[in-house]
C-alpha positions as CSV (number, residue, x, y, z in Angstrom):
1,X,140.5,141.3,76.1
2,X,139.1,141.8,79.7
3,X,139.1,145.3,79.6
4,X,136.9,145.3,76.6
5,X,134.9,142.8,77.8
6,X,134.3,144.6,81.1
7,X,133.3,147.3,78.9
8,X,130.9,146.1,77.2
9,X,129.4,144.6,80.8
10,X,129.4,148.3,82.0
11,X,127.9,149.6,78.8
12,X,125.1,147.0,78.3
13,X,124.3,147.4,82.1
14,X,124.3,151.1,82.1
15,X,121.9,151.1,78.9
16,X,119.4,148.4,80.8
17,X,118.9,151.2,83.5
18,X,118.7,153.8,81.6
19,X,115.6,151.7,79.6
20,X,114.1,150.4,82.8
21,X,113.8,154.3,84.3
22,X,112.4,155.4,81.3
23,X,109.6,152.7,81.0
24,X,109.2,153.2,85.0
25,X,108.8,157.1,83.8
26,X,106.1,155.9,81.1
27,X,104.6,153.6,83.3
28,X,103.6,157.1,85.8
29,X,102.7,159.0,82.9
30,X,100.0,156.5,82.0
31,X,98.7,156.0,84.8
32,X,98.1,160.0,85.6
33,X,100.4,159.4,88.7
34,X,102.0,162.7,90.0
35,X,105.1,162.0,92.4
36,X,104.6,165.1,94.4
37,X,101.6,166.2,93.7
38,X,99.9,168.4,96.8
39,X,96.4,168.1,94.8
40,X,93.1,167.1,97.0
41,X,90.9,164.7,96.5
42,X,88.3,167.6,95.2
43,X,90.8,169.3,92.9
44,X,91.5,165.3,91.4
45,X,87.6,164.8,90.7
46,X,87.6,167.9,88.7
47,X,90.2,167.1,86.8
48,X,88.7,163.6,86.0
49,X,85.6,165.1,84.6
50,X,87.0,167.4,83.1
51,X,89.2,164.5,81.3
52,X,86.0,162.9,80.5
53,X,84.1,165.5,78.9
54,X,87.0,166.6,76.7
55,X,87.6,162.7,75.8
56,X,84.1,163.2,74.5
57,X,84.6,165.9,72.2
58,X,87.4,164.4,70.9
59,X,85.2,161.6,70.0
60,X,83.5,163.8,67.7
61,X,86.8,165.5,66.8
62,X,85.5,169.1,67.4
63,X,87.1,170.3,70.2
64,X,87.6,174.3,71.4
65,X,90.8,175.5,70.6
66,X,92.2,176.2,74.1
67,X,90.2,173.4,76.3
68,X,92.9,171.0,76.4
69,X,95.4,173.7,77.1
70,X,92.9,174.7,80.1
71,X,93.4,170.7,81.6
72,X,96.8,171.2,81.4
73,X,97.1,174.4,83.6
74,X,94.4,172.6,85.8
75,X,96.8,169.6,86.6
76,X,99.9,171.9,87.1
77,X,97.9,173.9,89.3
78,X,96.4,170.8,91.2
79,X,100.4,169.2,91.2
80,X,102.2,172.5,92.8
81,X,99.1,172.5,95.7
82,X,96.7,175.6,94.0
83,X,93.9,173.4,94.4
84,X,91.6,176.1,94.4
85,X,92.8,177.3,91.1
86,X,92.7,173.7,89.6
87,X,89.3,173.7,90.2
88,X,88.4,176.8,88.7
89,X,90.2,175.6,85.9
90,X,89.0,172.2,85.4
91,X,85.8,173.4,85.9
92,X,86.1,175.6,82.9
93,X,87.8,172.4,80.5
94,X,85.2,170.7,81.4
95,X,82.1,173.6,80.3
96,X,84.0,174.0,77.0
97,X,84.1,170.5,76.0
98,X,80.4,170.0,77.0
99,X,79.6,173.5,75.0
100,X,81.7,171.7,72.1
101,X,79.3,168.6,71.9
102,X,76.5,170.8,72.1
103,X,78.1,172.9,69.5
104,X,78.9,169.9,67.7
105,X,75.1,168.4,67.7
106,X,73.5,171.1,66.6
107,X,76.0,172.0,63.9
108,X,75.4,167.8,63.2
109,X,71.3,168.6,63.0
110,X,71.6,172.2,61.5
111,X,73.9,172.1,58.8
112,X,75.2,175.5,57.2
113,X,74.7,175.9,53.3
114,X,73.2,172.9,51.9
């Protein structure tokens, strides 16, 4: 009856940490937070506005096909210290989703076939 009980202890404990790292692991993933990321402070401003405009466009649910994919090559780039690259990326997410709300607008104003 101890062994079992001791058992359970071990399994319930083992499945606690194994929650708590994962929600630790959320909690980073929310917040944006990087553990080693080499990105500057430049490279991280980019991205953000780049964030923002494409949080924009997906206001309006019209969003270029590969902007998103474009943020996501930015922050890898930013994270393994190709800060220059990041830039140049984000920089790019970040004309595409502005192009898209322009796009967007005047498709909004100008409709096709009515």
């Amino acid at each position: 009856m101890k062994k079992l009980h001791s058992v359970k202890l071990l399994a319930t404990v083992l499945l606690l940490s194994t929650v708590n790292a994962g929600c630790a692991n959320q909690q980073m993933k929310e917040s944006g937070a990087t553990p080693a990321s080499k990105a500057t402070p430049e490279a991280m401003q980019a991205i953000k506005n780049a964030s923002d405009a494409i949080g924009m466009a997906n206001e309006n649910n019209w969003i270029w096909r590969d902007t998103e994919d474009l943020l996501k090559e930015a922050q890898a780039a930013a994270d393994s210290g190709d800060n220059a690259n990041a830039i140049k990326l984000a920089d790019k997410a970040k004309y595409q989703a502005e192009a898209a709300i322009i796009q967007y607008n005047y498709e909004k104003a100008h409709p096709r076939g009515f």
